[in-house]
C-alpha positions in Angstrom: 100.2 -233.7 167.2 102.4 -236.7 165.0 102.6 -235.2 161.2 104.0 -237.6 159.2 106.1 -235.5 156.2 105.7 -236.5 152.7 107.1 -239.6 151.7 109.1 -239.8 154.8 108.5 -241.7 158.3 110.3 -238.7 160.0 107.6 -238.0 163.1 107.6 -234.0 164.0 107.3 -232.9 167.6 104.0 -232.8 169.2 102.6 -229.4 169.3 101.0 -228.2 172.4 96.9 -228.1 172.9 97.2 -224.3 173.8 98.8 -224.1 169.9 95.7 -225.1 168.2 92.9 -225.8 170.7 91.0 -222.7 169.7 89.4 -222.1 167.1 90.5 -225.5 165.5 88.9 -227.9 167.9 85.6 -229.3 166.7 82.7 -226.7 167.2 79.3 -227.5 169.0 76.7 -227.9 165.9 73.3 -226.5 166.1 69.9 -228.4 167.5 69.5 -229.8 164.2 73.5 -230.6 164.2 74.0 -229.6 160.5 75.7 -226.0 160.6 78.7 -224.4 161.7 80.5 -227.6 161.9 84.6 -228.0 162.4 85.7 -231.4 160.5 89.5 -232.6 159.9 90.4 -234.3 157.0 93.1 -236.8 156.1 94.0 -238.0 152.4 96.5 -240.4 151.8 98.2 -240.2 148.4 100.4 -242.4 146.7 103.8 -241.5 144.5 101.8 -240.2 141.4 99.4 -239.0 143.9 96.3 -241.0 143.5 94.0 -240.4 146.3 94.1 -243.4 148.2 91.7 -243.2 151.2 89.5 -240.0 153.0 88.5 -240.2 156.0 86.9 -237.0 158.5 87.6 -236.9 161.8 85.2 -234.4 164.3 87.5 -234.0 167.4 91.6 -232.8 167.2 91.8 -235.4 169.9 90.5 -238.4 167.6 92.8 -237.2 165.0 95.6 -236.8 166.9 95.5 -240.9 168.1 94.9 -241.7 164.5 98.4 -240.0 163.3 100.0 -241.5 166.7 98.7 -245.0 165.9 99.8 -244.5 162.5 103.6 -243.6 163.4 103.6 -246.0 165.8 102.5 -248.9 163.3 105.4 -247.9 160.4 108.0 -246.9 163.4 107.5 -250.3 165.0 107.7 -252.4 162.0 104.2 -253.5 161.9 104.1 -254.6 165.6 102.1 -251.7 166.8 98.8 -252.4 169.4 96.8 -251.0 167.1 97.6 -252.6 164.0 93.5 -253.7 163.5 93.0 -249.8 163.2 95.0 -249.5 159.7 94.0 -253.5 159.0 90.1 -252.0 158.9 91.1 -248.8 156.8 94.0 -249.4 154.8 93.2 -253.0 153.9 97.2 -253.7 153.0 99.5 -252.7 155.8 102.0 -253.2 153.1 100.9 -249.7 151.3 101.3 -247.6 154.9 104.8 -246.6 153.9 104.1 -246.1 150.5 101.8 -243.5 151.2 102.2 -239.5 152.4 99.4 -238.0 154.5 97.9 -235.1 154.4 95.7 -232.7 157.0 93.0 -230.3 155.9 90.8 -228.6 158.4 87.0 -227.8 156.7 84.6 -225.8 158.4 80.8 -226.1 157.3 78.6 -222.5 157.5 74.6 -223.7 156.8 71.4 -222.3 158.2 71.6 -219.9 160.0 68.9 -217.1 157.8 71.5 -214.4 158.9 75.2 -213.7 158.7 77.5 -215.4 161.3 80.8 -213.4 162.0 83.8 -215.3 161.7 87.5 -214.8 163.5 90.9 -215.4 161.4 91.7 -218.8 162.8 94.9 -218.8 164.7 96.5 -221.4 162.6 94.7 -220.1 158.9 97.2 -220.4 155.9 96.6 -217.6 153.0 98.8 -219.6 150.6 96.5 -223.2 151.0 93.1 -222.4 151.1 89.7 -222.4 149.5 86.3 -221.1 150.0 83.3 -222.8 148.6 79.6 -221.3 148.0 76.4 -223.3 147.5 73.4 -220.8 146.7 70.1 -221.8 147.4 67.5 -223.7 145.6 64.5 -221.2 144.9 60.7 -222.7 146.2 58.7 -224.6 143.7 55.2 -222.9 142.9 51.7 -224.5 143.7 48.3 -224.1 142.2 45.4 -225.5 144.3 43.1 -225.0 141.0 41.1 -228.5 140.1 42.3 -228.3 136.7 43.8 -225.5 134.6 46.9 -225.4 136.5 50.7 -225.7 134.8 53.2 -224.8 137.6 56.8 -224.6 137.5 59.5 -225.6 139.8 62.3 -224.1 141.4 65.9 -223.3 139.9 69.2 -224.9 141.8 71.6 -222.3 143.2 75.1 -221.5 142.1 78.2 -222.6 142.8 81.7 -220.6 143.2 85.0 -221.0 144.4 88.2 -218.5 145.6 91.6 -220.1 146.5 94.1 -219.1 148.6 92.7 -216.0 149.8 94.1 -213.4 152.4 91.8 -213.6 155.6 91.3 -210.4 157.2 90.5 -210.1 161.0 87.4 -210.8 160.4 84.6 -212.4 157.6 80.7 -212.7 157.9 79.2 -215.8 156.5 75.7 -215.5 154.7 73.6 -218.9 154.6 70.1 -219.4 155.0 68.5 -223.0 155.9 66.2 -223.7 153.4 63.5 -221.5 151.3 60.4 -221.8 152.1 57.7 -221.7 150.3 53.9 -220.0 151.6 51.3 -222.4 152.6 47.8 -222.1 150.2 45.1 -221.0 152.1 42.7 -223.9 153.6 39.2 -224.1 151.3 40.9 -221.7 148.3 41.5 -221.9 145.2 45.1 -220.4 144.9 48.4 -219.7 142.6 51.4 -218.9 143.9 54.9 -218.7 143.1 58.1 -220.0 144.2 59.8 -218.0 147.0 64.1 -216.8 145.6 65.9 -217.1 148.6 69.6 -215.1 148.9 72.9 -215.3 147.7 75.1 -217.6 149.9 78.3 -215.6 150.3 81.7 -215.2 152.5 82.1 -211.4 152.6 83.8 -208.8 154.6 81.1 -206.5 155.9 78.2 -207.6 157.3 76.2 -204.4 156.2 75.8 -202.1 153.1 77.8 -204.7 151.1 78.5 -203.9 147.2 78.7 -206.6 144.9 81.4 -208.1 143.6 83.6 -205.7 145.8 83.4 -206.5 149.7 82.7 -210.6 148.5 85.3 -213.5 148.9 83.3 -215.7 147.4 79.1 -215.3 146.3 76.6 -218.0 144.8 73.8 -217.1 143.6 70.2 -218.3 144.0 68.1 -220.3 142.1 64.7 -218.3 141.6 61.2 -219.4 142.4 59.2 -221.5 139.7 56.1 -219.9 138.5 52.2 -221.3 139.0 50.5 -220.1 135.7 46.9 -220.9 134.4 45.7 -223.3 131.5 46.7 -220.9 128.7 50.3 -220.2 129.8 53.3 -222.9 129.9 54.8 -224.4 133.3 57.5 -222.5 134.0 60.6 -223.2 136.1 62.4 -221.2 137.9 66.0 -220.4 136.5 69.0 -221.7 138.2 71.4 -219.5 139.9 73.5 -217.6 137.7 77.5 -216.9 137.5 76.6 -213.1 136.6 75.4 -213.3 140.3 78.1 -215.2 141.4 82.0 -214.3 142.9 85.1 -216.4 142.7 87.6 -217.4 140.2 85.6 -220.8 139.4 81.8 -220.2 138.8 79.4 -222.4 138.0 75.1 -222.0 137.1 72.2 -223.8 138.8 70.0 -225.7 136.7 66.6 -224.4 136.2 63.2 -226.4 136.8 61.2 -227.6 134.2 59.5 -226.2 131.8 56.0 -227.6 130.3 54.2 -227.1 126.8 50.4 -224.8 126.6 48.7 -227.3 124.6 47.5 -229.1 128.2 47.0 -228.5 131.4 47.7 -229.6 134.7 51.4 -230.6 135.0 54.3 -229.7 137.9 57.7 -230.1 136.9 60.6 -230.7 138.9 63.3 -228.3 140.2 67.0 -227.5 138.8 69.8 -228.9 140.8 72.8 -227.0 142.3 75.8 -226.3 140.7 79.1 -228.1 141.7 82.4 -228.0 141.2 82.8 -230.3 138.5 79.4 -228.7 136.6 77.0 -226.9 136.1 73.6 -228.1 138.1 71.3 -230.5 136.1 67.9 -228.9 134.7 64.2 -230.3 135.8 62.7 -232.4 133.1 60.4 -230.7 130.7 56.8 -232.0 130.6 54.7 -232.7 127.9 51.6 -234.1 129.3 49.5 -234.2 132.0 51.5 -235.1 134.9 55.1 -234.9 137.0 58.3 -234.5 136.0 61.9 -235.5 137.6 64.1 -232.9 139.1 67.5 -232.5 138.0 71.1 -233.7 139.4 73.4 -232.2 141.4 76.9 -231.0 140.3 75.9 -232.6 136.4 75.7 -236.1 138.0 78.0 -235.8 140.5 75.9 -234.6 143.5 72.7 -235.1 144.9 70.0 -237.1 142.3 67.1 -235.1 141.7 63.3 -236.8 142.9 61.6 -238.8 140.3 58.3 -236.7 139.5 55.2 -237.6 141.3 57.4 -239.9 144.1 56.8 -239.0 147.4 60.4 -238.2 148.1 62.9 -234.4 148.1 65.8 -234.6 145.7 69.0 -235.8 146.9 71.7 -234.8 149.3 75.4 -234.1 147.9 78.2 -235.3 149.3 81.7 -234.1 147.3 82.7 -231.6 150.4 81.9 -235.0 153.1 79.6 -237.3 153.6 77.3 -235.0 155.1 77.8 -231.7 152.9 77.6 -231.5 148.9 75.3 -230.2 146.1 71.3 -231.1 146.0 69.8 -232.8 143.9 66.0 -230.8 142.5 62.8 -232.1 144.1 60.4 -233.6 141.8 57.0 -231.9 140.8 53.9 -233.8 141.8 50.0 -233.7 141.1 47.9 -234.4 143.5 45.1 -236.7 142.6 41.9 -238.3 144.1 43.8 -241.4 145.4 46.7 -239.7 147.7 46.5 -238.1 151.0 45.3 -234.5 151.7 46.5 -231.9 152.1 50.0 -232.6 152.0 53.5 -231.0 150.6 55.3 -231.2 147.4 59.3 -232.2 147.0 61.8 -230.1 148.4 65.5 -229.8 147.2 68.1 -231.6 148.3 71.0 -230.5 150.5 72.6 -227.9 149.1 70.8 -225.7 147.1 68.6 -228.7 144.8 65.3 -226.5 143.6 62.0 -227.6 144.7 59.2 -229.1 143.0 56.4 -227.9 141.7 52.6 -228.9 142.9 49.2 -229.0 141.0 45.6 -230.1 141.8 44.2 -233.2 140.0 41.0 -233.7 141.0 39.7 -233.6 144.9 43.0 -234.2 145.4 44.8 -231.3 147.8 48.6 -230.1 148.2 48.7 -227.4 150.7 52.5 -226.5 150.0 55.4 -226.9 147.1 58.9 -228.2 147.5 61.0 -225.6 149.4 64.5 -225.0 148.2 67.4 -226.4 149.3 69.8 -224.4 152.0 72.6 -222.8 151.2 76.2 -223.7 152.0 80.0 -221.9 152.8 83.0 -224.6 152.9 86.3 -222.7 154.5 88.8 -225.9 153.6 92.6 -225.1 155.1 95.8 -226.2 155.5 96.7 -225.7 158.9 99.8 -224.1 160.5 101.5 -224.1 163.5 102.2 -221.1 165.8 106.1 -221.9 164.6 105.3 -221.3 160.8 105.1 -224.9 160.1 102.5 -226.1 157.1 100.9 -229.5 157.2 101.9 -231.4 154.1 100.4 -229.9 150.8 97.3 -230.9 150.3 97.3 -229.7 146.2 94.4 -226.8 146.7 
């Protein structure tokens, strides 16, 4: 493996596959290729530290020819092989040497409705490290009712963090996938509430564990919205809290919306999931007769939360990657004469975005509201060689 030091072009000594092969090498992902997923990361930084370019790399092998390439280019003078590589990247060859790099190895924990059990990685750092929860969404409720129907939807989940954290032999990861919500009866008239899903949490038992004492780090979840009759208000489920949260930074789910007695029929979008810049964004309150929007991830910064009555689940986050960051809520939708039946409401987005709440306008027919959004666990590391060696700082 090239590491290139901080403001230096010094090159290291490659270290051996055996050295870091297991557990660090990219791990096989699920059927649905979304959980238990091994990324490396690369930042380069400038002098005053600006963040220059990100990029995530899902093999050590990739990563490995990307620092090599890299050396090669500033060792050579700019007469490497592969100087279109860093032209398509960098965009100014010019800035390579003005830039230090820096290596962070993220591991991804979703879906898996149980706890997975964890090993100590053979190159984990306890001085550079974080641990990241995402709680789930909670289930949006439906009521199937013609008319006379105010429901609620479902509350974003938590958000916590714990740095540089002493890793025991062993942790247990607790995530669940999503949070489903039950499926009215066909030919019934029927009310039901949002299903609360479980804290997302990094603990170290996997059994009789005591809160806050056995956690690393715990999110909470974002409870169920409620599915109430013509003389009660819409309620939404509230977000997950930071009473039912671990780590050092902790951070509330929005709740779903909320809607007024003085009508009826109405289904109001769910909270989105906390982040770590904010708390998550609250469902839009409702009025009148009709749908409202569900609310953003992170406070604008994650996922967008579904417009109410669009046929669409709240947004996806991506602060952590690409692929992993706080959900936005799903919006709430009515169901009226002139859209198909039966059909489903608007879940919540990857991670934890609550789901929308569904009513009945008309002959119109939902079968199902929005489930919550999954929970997540981020382990983000510095890594270290078997010689003591740490990878650049990467300021956790």
């Amino acid at each position: 493996m090239i590491i290139l030091q901080p403001y230096e072009n010094r090159i290291l000594v490659p270290v051996p596959h055996l050295q870091w092969r297991e557990p660090s090498l990219s791990q096989p992902r699920d059927a649905l290729g979304n959980q238990n997923q091994t990324r490396f990361r690369v930042r380069a930084r400038l002098h005053d530290g600006h963040i220059a370019w990100a990029g995530w790399f899902d093999d050590r092998d990739e990563l490995d020819a990307f620092y090599w390439d890299l050396a090669q280019h500033i060792g050579c003078g700019g007469n490497a092989p592969n100087l279109h590589h860093f032209n398509d990247v960098w965009g100014d060859p010019e800035l390579l040497p003005h830039l230090s790099f820096e290596l962070a190895t993220q591991v991804f924990y979703s879906g898996n409705n149980n706890y997975t059990q964890v090993n100590r990685p053979n190159d984990w750092d306890d001085t550079f490290n974080t641990a990241r929860a995402v709680g789930p969404g909670g289930g949006g409720g439906i009521r199937t009712v013609a008319s006379h129907s105010n429901v609620g939807g479902g509350g974003g989940g938590a958000f916590a963090q714990t740095a540089n954290f002493t890793f025991p032999t062993r942790l247990y990861v607790f995530t669940e996938s999503s949070v489903v919500t039950p499926t009215a009866p066909s030919g019934t008239n029927s009310a039901i509430d949002g299903e609360t899903g479980s804290a997302s949490a990094l603990s170290t038992k996997n059994t009789g564990v005591v809160f806050p004492t056995d956690y690393i780090v715990c999110a909470g979840p974002g409870a169920g919205g409620k599915a109430e009759g013509r003389a009660t208000s819409a309620v939404g489920g509230a977000g997950g809290t930071t009473a039912a949260s671990v780590g050092a930074l902790k951070r509330a789910g929005g709740r779903g919306g909320n809607g007024a007695v003085a009508d009826d029929r109405r289904a109001t979008g769910g909270g989105g999931a906390a982040g770590p810049d904010a708390n998550g964004g609250n469902g839009t309150n409702q009025s009148g007769t009709g749908a409202s929007k569900g609310g953003d991830g992170n406070g604008g910064n994650g996922g967008t939360g579904s417009a109410g009555g669009a046929e669409a689940d709240g947004g996806d986050g991506s602060e952590f990657d690409p692929a992993h960051g706080t959900g936005g809520g799903g919006g709430g939708f009515q169901f009226t004469d002139t859209q198909s039946s039966p059909a489903a409401g608007n879940s919540g987005g990857k991670y934890g975005g609550g789901g929308g709440g569904v009513t009945r306008n008309g002959s119109g027919r939902a079968t199902k509201s929005g489930n919550g959004g999954g929970s997540l666990i981020v382990l983000d590391y510095r890594p270290k060689t078997s010689g003591g060696f740490n990878m650049p700082n990467m300021g956790l």
